[in-house]
Backbone bond lengths (Angstrom), bond angles and torsions (degrees), N, CA, C in turn:
res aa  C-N    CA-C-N  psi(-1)  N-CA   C-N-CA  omega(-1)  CA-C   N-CA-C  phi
1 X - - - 1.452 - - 1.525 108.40 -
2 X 1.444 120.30 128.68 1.309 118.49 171.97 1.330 127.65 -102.42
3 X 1.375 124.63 150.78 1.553 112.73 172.28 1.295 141.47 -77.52
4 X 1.262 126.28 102.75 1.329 119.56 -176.70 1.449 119.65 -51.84
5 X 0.985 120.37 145.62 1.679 147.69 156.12 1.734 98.80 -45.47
6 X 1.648 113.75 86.35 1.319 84.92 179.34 2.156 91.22 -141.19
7 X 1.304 103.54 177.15 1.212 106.19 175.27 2.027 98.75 -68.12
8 X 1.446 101.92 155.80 1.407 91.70 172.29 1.368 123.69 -79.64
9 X 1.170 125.40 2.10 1.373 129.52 -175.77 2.035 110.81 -91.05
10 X 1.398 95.36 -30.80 1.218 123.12 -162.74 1.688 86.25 -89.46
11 X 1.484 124.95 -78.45 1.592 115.85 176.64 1.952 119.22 -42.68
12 X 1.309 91.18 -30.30 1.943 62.14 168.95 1.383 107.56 -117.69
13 X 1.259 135.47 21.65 1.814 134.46 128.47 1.775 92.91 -59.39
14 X 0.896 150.95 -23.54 1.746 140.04 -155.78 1.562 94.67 -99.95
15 X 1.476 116.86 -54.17 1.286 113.06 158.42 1.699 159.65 -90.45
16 X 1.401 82.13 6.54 1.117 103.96 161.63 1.527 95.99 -90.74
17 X 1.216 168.29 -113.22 1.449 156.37 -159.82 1.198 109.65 -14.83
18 X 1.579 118.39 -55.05 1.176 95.53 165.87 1.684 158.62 -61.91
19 X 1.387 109.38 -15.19 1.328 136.49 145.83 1.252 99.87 -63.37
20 X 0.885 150.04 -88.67 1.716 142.64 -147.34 1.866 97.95 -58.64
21 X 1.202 120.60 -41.39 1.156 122.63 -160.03 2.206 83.93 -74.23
22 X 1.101 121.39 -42.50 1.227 123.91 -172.88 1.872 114.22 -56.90
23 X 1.892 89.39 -65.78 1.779 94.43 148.57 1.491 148.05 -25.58
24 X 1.100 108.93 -53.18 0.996 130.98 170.70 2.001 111.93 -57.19
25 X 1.346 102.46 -43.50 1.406 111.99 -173.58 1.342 102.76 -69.55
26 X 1.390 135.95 -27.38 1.377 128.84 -140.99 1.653 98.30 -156.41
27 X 1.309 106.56 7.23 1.944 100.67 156.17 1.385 134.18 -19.60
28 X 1.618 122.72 -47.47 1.214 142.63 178.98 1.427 96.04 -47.64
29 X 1.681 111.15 -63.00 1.715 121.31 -168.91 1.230 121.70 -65.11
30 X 1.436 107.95 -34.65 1.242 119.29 172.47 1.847 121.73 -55.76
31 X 1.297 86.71 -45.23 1.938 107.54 175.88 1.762 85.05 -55.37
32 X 1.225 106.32 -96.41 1.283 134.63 -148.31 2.054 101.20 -22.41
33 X 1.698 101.54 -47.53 1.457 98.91 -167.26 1.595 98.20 -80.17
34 X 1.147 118.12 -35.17 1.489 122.65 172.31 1.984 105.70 -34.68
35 X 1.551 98.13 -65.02 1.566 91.31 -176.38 1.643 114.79 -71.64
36 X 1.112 112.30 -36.53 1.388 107.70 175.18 1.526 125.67 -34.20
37 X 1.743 105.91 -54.50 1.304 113.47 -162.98 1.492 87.14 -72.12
38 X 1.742 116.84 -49.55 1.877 100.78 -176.85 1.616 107.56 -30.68
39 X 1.604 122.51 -60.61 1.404 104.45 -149.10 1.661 93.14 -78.90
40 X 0.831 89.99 -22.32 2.376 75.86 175.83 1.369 107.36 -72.28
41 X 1.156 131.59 -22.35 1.615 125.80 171.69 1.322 118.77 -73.83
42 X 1.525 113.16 -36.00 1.174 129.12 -165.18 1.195 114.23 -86.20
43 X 1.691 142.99 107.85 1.368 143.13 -174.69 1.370 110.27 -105.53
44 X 1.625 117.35 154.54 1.296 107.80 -179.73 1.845 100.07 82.53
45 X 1.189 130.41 15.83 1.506 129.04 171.63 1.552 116.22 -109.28
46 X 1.079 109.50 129.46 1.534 122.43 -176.08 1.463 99.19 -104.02
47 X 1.647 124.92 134.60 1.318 135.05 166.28 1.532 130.07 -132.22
48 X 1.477 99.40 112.43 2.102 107.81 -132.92 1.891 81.36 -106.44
49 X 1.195 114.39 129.24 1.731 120.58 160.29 1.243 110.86 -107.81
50 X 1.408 127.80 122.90 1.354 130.79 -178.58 1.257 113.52 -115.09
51 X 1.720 131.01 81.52 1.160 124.09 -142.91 1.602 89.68 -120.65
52 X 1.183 140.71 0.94 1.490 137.92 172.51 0.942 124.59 -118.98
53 X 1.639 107.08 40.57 1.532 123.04 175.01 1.791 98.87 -123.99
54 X 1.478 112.19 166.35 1.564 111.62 -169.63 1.603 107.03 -58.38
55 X 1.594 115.47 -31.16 1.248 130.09 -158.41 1.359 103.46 -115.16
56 X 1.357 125.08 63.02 1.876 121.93 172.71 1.376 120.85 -38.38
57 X 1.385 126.16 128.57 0.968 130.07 -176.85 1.231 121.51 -156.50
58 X 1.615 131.28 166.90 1.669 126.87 -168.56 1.749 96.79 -139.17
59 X 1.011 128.85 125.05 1.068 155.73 166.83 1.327 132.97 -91.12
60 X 1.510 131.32 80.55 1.787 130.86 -179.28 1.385 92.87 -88.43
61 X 2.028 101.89 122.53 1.193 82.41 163.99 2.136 91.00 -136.00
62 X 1.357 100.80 153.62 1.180 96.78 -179.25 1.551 133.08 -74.95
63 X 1.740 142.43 116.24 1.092 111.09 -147.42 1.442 128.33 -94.82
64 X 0.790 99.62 24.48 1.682 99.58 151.32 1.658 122.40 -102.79
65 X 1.516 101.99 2.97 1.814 92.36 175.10 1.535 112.82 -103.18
66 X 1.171 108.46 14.69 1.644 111.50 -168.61 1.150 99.84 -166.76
67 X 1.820 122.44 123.15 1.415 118.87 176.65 1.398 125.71 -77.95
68 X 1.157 115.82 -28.70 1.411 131.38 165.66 1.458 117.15 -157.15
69 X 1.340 142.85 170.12 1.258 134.42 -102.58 1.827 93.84 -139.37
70 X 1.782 105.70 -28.47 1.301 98.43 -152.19 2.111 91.85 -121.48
71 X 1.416 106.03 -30.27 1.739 111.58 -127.51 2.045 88.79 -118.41
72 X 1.200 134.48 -24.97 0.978 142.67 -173.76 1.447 114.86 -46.97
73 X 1.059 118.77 -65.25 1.858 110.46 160.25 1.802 115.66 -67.66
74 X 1.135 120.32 1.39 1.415 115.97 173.04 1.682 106.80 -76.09
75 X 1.504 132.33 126.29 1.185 129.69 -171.10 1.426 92.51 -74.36
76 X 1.922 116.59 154.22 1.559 115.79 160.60 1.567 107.24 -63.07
77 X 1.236 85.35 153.49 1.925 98.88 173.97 1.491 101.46 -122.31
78 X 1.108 117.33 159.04 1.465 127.62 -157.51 1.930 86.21 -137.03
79 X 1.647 111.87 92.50 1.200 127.07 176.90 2.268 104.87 -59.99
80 X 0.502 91.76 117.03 1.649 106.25 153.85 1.421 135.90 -155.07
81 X 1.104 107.98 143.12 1.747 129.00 174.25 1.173 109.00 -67.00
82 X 1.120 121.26 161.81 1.514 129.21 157.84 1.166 98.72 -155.13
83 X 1.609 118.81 140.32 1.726 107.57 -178.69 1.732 101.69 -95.30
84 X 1.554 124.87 14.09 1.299 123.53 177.72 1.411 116.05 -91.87
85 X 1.754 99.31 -30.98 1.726 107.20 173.95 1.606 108.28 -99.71
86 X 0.988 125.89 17.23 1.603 132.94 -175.14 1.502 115.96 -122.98
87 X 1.137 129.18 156.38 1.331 146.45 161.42 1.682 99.38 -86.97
88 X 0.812 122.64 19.74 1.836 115.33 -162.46 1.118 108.94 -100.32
89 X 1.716 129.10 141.66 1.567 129.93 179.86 1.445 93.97 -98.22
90 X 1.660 94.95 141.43 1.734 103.95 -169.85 1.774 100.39 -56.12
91 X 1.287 138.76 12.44 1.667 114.97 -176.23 1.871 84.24 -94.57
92 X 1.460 135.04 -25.58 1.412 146.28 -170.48 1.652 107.81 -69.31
93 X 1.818 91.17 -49.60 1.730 88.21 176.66 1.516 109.32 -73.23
94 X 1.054 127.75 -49.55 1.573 117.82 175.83 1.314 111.53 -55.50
95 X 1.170 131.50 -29.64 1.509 137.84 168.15 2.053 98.87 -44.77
96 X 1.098 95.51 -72.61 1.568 114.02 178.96 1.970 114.93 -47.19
97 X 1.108 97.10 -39.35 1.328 99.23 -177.49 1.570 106.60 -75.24
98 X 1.480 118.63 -59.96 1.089 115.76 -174.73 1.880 123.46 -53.98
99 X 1.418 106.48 -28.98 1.582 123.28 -172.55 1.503 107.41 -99.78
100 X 1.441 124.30 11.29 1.191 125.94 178.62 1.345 113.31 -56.85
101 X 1.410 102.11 -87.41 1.587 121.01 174.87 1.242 110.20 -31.51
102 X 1.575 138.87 -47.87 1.392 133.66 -173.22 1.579 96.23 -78.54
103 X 1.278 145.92 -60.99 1.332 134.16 -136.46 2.303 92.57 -79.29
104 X 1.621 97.97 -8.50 1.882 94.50 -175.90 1.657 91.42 -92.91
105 X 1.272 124.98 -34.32 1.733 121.68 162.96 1.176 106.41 -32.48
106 X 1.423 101.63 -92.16 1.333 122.93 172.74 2.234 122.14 -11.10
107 X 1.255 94.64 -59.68 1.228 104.17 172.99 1.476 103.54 -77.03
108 X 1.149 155.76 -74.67 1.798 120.04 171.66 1.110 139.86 -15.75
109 X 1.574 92.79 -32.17 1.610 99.99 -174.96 1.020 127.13 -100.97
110 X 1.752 119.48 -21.11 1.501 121.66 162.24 1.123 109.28 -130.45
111 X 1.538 135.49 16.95 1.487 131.18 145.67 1.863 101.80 97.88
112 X 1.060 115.39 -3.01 1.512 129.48 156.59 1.668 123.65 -39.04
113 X 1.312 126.18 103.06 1.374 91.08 166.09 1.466 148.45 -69.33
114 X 1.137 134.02 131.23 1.481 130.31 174.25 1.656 113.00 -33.78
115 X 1.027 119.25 -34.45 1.548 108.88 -169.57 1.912 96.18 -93.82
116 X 0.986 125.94 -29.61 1.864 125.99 153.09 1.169 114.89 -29.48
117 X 1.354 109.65 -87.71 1.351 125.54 164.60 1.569 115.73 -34.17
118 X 1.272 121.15 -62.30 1.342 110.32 -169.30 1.570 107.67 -63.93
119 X 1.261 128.04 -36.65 1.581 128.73 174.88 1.372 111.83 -58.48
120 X 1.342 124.78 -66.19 1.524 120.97 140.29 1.131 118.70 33.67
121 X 1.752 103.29 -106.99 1.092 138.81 177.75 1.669 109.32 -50.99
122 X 0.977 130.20 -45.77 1.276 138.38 -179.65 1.434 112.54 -55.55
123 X 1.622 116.60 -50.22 1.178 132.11 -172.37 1.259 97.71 -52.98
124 X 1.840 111.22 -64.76 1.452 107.35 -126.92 1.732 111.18 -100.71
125 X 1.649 90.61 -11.82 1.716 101.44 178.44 1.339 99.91 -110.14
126 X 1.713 137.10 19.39 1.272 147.23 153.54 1.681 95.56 69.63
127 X 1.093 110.62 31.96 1.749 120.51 169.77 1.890 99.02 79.97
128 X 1.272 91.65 64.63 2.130 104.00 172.82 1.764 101.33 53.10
129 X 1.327 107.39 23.31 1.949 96.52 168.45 1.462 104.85 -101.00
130 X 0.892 130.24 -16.23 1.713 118.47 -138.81 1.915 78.09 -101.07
131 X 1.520 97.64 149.31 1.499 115.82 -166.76 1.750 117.94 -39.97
132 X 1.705 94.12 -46.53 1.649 107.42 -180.00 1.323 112.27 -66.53
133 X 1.695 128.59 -31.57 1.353 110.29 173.52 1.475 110.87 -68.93
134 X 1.637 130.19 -33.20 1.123 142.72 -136.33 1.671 85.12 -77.29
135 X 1.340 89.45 -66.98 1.947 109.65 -157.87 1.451 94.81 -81.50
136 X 1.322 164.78 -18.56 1.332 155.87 169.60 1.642 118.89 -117.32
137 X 0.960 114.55 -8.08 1.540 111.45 -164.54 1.486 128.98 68.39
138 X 1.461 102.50 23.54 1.342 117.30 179.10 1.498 119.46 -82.16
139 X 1.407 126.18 86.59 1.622 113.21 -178.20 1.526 112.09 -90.89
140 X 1.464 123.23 4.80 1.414 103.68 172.32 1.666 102.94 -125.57
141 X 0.976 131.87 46.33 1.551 129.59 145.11 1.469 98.24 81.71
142 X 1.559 125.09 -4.51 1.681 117.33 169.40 1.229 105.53 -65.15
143 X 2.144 117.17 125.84 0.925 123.40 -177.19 1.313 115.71 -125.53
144 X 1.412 135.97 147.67 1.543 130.44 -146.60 1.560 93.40 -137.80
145 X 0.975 134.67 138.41 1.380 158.96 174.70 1.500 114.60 -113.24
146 X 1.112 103.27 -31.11 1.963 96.65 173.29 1.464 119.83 -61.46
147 X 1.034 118.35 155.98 1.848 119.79 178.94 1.809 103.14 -68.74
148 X 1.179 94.20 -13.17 1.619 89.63 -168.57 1.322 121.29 -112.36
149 X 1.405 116.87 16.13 1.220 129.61 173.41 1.387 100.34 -46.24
């Protein structure tokens, strides 16, 4: 590109149009590297896709302005058995007692409910007896055949 011979007022009206006229062509690219470099500058950013819910959606949230994403206004619940309000055989309630605290972790941290999980687990390792919970720590019946499990 060469420079025209122009008044200076007149050469950057010439290039200034020409940038906008360029802009204009390639907005999409312009966005795209614009946000990019934000999230590479930006540390401490969490970027959540919620695509298997009725309403898909993506969520930036910065992490120090929000402790977690889903569970923060949910009050704690304090899980207990009772074998008077339950159908449950005491090896189920000790099942429950012992996996409490982890399966309400658990749900902060990946949005799971505790009572899912705990049925789960109940079902599929027959309340921590059945061989795979015993010998692997497997309570939901995922079974691996590779050497490298």
């Amino acid at each position: 590109m060469f420079i025209k011979k122009l008044p200076n007022k007149t050469l950057l009206r010439y290039y200034l149009n020409t940038f906008v006229k360029w802009s204009e062509k390639h907005w999409v690219k312009i966005l795209a590297i614009a946000f990019c470099t934000f999230l590479a500058l930006e540390r401490n950013l969490s970027v959540q896709l919620h695509l298997s819910t009725t309403a898909p959606s993506i969520s930036i949230v910065k992490n120090g302005d929000q402790q977690s994403a889903h569970f923060d206004d949910v009050p704690k619940v304090q899980l207990t058995a009772t074998h008077a309000t339950t159908n449950a055989s005491p090896e189920q309630l000790q099942y429950i007692k012992r996996f409490a605290n982890v399966a309400q972790a658990e749900m902060e941290k990946f949005g799971i409910p505790a009572s899912i999980k705990l049925a789960q687990g109940l079902l599929e390792s027959q309340a921590g007896k059945s061989p795979l919970a015993k010998n692997n720590n497997n309570h939901f019946g995922i079974k691996c055949f590779s050497k490298n499990c």
